[in-house]
C-alpha positions as CSV (number, residue, x, y, z in Angstrom):
1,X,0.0,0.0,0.0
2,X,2.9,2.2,1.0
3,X,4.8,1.6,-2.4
4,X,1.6,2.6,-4.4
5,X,1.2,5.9,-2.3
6,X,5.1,6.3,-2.9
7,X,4.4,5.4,-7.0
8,X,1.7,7.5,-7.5
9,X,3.2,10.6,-5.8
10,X,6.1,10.2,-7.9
11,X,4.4,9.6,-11.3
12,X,2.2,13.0,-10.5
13,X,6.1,14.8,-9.4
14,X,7.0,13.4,-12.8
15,X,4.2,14.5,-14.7
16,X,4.4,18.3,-13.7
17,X,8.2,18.3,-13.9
18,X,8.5,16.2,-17.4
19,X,5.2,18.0,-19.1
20,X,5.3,22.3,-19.3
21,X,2.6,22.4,-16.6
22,X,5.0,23.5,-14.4
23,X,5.0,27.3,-16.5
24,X,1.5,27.9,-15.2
25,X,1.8,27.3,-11.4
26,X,5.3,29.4,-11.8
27,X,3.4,32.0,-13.6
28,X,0.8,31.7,-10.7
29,X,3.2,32.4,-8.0
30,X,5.2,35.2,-9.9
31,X,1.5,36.8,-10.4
32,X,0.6,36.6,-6.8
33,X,4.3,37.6,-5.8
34,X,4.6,40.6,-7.8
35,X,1.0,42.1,-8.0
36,X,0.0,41.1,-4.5
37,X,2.5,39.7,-2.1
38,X,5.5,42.4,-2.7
39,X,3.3,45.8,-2.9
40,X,1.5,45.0,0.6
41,X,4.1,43.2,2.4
42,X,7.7,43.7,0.2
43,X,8.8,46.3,2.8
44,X,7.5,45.8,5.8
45,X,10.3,44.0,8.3
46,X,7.8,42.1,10.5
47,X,6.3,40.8,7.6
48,X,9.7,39.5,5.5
49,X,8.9,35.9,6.6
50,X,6.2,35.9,4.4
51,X,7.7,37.4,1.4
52,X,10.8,35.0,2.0
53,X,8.6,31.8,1.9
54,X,6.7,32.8,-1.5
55,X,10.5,34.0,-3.0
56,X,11.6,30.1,-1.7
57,X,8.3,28.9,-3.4
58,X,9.5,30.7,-6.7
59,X,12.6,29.5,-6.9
60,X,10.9,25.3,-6.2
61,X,8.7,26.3,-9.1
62,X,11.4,27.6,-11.2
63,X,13.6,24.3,-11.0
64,X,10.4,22.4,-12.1
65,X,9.5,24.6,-15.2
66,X,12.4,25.6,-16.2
67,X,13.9,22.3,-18.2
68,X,13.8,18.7,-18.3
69,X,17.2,18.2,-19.1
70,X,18.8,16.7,-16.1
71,X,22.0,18.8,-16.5
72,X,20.3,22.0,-17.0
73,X,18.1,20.8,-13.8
74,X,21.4,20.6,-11.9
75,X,22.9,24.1,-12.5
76,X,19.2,25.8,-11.6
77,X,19.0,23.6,-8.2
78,X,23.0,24.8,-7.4
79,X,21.7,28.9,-8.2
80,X,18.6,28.4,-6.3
81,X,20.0,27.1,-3.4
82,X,22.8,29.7,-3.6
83,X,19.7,32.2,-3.7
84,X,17.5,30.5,-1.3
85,X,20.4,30.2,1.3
86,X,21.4,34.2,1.3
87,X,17.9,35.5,1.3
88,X,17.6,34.1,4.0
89,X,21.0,34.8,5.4
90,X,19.7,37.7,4.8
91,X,16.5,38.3,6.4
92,X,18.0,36.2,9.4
93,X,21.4,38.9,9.7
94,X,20.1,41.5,7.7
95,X,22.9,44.4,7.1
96,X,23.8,45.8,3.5
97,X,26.5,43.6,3.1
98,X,24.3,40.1,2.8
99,X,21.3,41.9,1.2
100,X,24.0,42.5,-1.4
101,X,25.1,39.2,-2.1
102,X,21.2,37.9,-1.4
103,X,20.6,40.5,-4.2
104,X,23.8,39.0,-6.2
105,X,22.7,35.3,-6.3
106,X,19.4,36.3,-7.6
107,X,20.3,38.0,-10.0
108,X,22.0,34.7,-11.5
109,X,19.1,32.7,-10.7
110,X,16.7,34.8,-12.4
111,X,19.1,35.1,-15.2
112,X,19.4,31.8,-15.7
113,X,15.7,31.2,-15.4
114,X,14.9,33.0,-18.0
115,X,17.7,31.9,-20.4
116,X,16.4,28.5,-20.0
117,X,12.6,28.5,-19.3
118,X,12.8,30.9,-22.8
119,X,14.4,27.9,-24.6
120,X,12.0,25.8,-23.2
121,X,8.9,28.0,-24.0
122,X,10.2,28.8,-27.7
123,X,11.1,25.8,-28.7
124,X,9.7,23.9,-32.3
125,X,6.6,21.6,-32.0
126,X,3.4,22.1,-30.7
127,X,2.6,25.8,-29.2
128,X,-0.4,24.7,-26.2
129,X,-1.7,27.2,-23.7
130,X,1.3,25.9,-21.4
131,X,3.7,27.6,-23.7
132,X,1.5,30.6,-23.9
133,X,1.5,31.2,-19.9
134,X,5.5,30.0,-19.9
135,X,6.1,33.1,-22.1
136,X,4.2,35.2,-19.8
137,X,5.6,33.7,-17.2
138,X,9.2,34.7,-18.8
139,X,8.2,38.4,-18.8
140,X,7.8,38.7,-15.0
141,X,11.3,37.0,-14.4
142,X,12.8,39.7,-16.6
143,X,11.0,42.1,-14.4
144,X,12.0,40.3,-11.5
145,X,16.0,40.6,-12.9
146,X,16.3,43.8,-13.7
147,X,14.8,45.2,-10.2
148,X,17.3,42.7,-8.7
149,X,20.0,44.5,-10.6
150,X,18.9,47.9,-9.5
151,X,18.7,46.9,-6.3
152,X,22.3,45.7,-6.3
153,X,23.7,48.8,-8.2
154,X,21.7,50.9,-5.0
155,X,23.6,48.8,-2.6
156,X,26.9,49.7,-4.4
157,X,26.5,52.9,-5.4
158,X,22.7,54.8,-3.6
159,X,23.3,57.6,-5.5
160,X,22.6,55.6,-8.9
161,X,18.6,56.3,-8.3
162,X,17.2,59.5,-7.5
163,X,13.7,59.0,-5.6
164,X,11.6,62.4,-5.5
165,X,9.8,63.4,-1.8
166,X,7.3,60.6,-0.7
167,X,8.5,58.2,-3.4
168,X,11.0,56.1,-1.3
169,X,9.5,54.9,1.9
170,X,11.8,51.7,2.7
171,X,15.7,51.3,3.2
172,X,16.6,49.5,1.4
173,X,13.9,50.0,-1.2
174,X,13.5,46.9,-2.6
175,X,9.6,46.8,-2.8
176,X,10.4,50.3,-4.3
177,X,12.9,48.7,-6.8
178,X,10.2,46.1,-8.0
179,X,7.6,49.0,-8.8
180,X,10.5,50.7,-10.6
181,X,11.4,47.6,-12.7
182,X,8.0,46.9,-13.9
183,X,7.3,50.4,-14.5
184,X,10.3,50.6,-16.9
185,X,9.7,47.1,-18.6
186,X,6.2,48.3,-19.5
187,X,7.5,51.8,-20.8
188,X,4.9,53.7,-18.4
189,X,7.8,56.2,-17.1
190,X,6.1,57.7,-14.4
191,X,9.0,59.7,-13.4
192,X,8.9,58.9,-9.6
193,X,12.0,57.2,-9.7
194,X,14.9,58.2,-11.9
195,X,17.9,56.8,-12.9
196,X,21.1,59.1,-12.5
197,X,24.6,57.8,-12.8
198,X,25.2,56.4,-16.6
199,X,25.0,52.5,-15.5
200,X,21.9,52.7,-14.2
201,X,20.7,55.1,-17.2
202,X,21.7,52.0,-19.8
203,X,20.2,49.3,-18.0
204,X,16.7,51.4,-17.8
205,X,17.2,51.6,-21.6
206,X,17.9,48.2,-22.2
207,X,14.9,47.3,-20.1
208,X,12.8,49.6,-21.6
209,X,13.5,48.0,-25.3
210,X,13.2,44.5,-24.2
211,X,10.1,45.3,-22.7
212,X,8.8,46.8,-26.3
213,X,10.4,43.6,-28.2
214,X,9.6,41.1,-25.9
215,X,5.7,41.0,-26.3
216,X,5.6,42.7,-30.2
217,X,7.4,39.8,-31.2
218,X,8.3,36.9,-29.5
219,X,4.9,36.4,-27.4
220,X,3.0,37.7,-30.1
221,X,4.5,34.9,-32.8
222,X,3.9,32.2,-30.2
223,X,0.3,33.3,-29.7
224,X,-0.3,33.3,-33.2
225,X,1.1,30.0,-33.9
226,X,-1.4,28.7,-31.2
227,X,-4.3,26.5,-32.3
228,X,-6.7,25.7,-29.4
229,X,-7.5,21.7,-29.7
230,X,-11.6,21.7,-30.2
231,X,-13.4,18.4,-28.5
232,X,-15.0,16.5,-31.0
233,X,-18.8,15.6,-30.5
């Protein structure tokens, strides 16, 4: 009885890990994380348990949808426990010095995320819905990167950002850093938050063009090369 519990929870591991259903409960937690997790509780230190368990969450659900490949598999579990462990070093410590590394190692997760979950999203065969919400999902993780790298170039160097009166309420302003990332990537330029020195100037640019690219061409080919399966009567 035992060994058929034990077989069937490992056929149902395999089957979300081996198939692309993985993309859409990633995509489900990068929704909830970014929209709703990180704008009400992002900031707030008696609330960073919280955010740290849905970040862990994100990277588990990252290793899962990002490849099958065994090798591939290998390098994202090494990042995400590199990741997992200084967050929270991080939250347990705290100090600039370990939110800067924390900041560092995800930076190469996400980076690595979304090298390989694109592969795996815009690959040849069969586009399905799965695809569809991988790509999507893909789009958040660059969001998700590039306020990672802001936050690391504030660590290193404050004076990169300039935040105008009211804007900044959080030290470090990492919830802050999210808002400004996804800001950029959609091209809405509210102006709230600017970029100064000249490193942080070029990555707003390059975010700002990837985020014009991104969904004009890539997610729109892949949506147009989707044909919904119809049941037959």
């Amino acid at each position: 009885m035992i060994r058929h519990h034990v077989q069937r929870a490992r056929h149902k591991w395999n089957l979300w890990t081996d198939s692309d259903r993985g993309m859409a409960a990633l995509l489900t937690l990068l929704v909830l994380y970014v929209f709703v997790i990180y704008p009400l509780l992002g900031g707030d230190q008696m609330t960073n348990g919280a955010v740290s368990v849905s970040f862990s969450l994100i990277l588990v659900a990252g290793i899962m949808a990002t490849s099958h490949h065994n090798a591939v598999r290998i390098g994202i579990v090494i990042l995400a426990g590199i990741a997992f462990a200084s967050h929270w070093l991080n939250v347990i410590l705290g100090g600039r010095e370990t939110h800067l590394i924390a900041s560092g190692a995800a930076v190469l997760f996400f980076a690595m995320q979304a090298w390989f979950l694109s592969m795996r999203v815009f690959r040849q065969g069969e586009v399905h819905i799965y695809r569809i919400l991988g790509a999507v999902a893909v789009f958040l993780v660059l969001g998700l990167l590039w306020a990672n790298i802001y936050l690391f170039i504030y660590l290193g160097w404050p004076n990169s950002f300039f935040f105008t009166p009211g804007t900044q309420a959080f030290e470090p302003p990492t919830s802050e850093m999210v808002y400004f990332s996804f800001v950029t990537l959609t091209t809405l330029g509210y102006g709230d938050i600017v970029a100064v020195s000249p490193m942080a100037r070029s990555l707003v640019t390059l975010e700002g063009l990837v985020g014009q690219l991104y969904p004009a061409i890539l997610l729109a080919r892949l949506v147009t090369e989707y044909r919904p399966k119809h049941r037959e009567k």
